[in-house]
C-alpha positions in Angstrom: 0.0 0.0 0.0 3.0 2.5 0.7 4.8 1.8 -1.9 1.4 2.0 -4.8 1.2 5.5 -3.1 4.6 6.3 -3.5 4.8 4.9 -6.8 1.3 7.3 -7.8 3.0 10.2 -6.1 6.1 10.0 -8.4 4.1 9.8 -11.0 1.8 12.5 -10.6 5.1 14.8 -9.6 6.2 13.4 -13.1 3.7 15.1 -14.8 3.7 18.0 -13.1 7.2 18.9 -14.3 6.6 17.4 -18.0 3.8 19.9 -17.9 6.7 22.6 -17.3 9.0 21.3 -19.8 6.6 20.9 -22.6 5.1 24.5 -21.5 9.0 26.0 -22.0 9.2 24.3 -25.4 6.4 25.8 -26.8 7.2 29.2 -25.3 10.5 28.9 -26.9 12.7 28.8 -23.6 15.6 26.1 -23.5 15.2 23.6 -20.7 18.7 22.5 -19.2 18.0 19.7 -17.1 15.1 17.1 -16.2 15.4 15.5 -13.2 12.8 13.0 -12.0 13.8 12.6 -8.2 16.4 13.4 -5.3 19.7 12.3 -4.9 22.2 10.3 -6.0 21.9 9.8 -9.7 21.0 6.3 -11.7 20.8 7.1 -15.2 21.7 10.2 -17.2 21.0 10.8 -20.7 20.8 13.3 -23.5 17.3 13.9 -24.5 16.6 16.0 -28.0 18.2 18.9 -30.2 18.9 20.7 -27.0 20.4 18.0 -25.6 18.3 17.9 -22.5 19.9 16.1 -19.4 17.8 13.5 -18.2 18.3 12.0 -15.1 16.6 9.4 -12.6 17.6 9.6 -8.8 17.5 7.6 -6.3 14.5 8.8 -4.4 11.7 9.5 -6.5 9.1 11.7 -4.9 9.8 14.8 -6.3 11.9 15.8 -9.9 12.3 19.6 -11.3 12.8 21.5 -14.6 15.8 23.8 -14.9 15.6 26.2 -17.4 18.5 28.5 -19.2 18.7 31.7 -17.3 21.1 34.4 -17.0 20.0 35.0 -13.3 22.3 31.7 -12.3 25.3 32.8 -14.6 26.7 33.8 -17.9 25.3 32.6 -20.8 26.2 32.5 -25.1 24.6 34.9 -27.2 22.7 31.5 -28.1 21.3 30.4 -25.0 20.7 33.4 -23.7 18.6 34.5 -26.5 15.9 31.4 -25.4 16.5 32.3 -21.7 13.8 32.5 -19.0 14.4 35.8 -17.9 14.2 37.3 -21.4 10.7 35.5 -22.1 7.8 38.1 -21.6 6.2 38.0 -18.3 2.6 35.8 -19.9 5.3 33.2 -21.2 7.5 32.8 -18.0 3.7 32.9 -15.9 2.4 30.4 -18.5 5.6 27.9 -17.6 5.7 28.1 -14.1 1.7 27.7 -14.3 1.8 24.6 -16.5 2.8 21.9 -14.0 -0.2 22.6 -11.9 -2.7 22.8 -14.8 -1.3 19.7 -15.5 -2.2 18.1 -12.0 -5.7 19.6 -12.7 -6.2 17.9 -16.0 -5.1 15.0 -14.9 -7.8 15.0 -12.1 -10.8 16.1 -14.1 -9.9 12.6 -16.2 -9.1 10.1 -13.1 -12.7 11.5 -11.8 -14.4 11.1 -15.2 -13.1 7.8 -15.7 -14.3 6.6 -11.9 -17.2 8.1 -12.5 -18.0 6.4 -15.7 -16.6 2.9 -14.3 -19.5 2.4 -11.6 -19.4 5.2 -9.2 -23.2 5.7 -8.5 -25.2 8.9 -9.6 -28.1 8.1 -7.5 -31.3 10.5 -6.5 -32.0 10.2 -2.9 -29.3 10.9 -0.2 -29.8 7.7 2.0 -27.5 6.5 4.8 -25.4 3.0 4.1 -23.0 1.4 6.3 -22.8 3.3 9.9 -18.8 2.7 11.3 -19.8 1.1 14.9 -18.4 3.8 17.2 -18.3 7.0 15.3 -20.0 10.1 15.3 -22.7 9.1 13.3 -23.5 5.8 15.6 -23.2 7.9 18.7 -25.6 10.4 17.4 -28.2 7.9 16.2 -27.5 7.6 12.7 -29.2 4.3 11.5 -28.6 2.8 7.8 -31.5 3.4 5.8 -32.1 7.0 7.4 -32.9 10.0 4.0 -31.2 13.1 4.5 -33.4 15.6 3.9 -31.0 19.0 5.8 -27.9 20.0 6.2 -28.1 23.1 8.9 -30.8 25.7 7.2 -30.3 23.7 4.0 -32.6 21.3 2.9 -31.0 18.8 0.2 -32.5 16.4 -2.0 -29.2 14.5 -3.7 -26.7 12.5 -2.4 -24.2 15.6 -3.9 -26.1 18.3 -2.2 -25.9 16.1 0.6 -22.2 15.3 1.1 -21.1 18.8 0.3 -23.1 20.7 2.8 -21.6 17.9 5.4 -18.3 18.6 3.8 -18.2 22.3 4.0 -20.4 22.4 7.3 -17.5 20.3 9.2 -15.0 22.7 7.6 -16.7 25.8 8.8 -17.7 25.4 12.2 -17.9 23.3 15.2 -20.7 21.1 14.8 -23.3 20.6 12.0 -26.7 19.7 12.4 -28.3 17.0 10.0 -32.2 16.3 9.2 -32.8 12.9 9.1 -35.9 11.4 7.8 -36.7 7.6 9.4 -40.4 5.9 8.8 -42.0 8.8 8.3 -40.6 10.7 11.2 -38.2 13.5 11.0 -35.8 14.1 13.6 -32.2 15.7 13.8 -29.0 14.8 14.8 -25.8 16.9 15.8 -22.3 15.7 14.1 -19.3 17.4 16.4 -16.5 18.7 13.6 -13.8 16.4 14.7 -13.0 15.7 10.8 -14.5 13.6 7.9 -12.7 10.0 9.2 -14.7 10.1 12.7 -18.2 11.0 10.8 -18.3 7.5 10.1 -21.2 6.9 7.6 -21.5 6.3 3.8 -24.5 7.9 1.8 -26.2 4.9 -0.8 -28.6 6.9 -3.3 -31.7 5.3 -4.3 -34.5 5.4 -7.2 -36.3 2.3 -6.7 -33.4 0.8 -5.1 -31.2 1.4 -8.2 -28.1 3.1 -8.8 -27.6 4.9 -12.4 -24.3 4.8 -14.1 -22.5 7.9 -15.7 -22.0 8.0 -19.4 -19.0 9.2 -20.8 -20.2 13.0 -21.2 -22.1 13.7 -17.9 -18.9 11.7 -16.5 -16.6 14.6 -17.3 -19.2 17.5 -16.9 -19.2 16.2 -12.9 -15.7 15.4 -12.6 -15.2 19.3 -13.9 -18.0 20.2 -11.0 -16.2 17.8 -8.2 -12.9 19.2 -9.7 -14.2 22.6 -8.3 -15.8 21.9 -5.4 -12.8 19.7 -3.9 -10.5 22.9 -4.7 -12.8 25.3 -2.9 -12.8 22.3 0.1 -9.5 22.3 0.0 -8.8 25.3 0.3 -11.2 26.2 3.1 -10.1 23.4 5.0 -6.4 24.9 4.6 -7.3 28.2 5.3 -9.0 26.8 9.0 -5.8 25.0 9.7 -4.0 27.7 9.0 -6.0 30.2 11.4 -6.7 27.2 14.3 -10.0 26.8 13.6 -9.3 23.3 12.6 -6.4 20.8 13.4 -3.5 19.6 10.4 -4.9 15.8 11.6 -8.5 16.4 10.5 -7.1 18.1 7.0 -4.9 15.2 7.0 -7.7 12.7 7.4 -9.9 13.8 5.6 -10.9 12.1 2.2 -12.5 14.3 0.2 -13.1 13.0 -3.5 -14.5 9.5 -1.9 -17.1 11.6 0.5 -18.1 13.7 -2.7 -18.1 10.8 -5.0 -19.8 8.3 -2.8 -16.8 6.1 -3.6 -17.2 2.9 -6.4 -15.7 1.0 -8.2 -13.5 3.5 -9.0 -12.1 4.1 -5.4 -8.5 4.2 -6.5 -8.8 6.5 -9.5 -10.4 9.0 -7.5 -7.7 8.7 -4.7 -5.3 9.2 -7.4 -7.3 12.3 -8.9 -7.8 13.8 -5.2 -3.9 13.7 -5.2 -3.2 15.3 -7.8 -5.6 18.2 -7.5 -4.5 18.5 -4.2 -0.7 18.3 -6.0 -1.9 21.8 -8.0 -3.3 23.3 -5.2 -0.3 23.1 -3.1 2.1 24.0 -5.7 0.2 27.4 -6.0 0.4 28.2 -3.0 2.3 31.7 -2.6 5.4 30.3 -0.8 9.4 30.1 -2.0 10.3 27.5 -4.3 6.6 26.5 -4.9 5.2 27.5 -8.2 2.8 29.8 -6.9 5.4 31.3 -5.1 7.9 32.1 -8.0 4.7 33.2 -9.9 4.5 36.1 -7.3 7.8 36.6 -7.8 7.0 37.2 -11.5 5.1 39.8 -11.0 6.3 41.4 -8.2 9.3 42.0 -10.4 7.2 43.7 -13.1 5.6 46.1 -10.8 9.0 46.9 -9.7 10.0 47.8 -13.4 7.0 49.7 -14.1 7.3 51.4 -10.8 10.9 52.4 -11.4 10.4 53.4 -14.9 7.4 55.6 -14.0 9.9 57.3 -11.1 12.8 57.6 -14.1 10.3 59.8 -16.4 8.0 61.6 -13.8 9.1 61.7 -10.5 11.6 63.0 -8.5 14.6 60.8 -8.1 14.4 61.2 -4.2 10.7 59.7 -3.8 12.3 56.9 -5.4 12.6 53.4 -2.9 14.1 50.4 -3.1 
């Protein structure tokens, strides 16, 4: 099980930095090196007209792109003609944003396809298997219970359903569900102590069958779950990041399998939660991430445009750096 996730980790980070590469190409910027992992090298080899160095290292989560620049040293005429920092500013944006567009792509088509392999698109939000000792058993949660709210919301779809749950237990701390058993409607109070101690598993119904996503609504909802999972995500960041939640619950919590109702297609949609989370990370604003040298970016042309508008209006003494 480690290993499979290490494995689809490496793979995803793969992508990620083939989505750079291919995005310098096109932009006309030399790449220098490809490196798919860490540390001591196993294989090196020349790869096309620029004579690209390839290499695989030892540990593989992780690889990176290095581009020609003059910022790291001198260059030829040649190279520094296709360098980095002489690309205009939508170019070196568009390479630096390619990788996670990549991880987004690639999650949009993991979801379709464990969509279209059996996940259910069922009608009525109804309560499956209750986990013996979770929130959900401790507040009376029975299988075979219909949600019909989520806080002030009422809901009528296993979607509507798990994504007011989702963002409810993000938000504050407790959420209060409608449940609807025999005709009765009561309501039950679920403490936010993260998605893995909720502890049930919604099984839609329409006449006790499931209905199976085609090939097109497959993708128009894995675009939609694409979304919402990057809006959950980043709320549920956000909380950590003020307190309002703990790093265990954001941890824990399994998003795409909650949204999806989880399938056959289980493992795809672990792998596209992954990588989506893969392209949210890497645009976060921070050093070295891609988000970060995207602020960099621009910071760099206000900077210019700032100084050039001191150089031909202003007083050189208002001028600060």
């Amino acid at each position: 099980m480690a290993l499979g996730i290490v494995l689809a980790v490496s793979a995803l980070l793969i992508a990620h930095e083939l989505g750079h590469w291919a995005a310098a190409r096109l932009c006309g910027i030399k790449v220098e090196v490809f490196s798919i992992g860490f540390g001591p090298r196993l294989a090196a080899w020349p790869v096309g007209p620029d004579r690209v160095h390839c290499a695989v290292k030892l540990i593989p989560l992780g690889g990176f792109v290095q581009l020609v620049d003059e910022r790291a040293g001198p260059l030829s005429e040649a190279s520094a003609a296709r360098a980095f920092n002489r690309a205009s500013l939508g170019k070196r944006i568009a390479v630096l944003g390619a990788g996670p567009a990549v991880n987004f792509v690639l999650g949009v088509l993991l979801l379709a396809l464990s969509l279209w392999h059996g996940a259910p698109a069922p009608v009525l939000p109804i309560v499956g298997q209750v986990i013996a000792g979770s929130d959900a058993a401790r507040a009376g949660v029975e299988r075979g219970d219909r949600i019909v709210s989520v806080g002030p919301l009422a809901v009528t779809t296993p979607e509507a359903a798990r994504l007011g749950i989702l963002s409810a237990l993000r938000t504050r701390a407790s959420v209060r569900i409608g449940l609807e058993r025999q005709g009765q409607t009561h309501q039950v109070v679920l403490d936010a102590g993260g998605l893995a101690r909720v502890g049930f598993h919604l099984e839609g119904r329409r006449g006790g069958t499931g209905i199976a996503y085609g090939p097109s609504p497959a993708m128009l909802r894995a675009v939609a779950m694409t979304w919402e999972l990057s809006v959950l995500e980043v709320q549920a960041l956000w909380h950590t990041l003020t307190m309002r939640s703990s790093l265990e619950a954001f941890a824990n919590s399994t998003w795409v399998s909650a949204m999806s109702g989880g399938g056959s297609g289980s493992a795809l949609a672990f792998l596209a939660e992954l990588s989506i989370t893969l392209a949210l990370v890497n645009l976060l604003p921070v050093p070295m991430l891609d988000g970060g040298r995207i602020l960099f970016e621009l910071a760099q042309r206000v900077r210019r445009v700032s100084e050039a508008h001191s150089d031909s209006s202003g007083p050189k003494h208002w001028r600060v750096k």
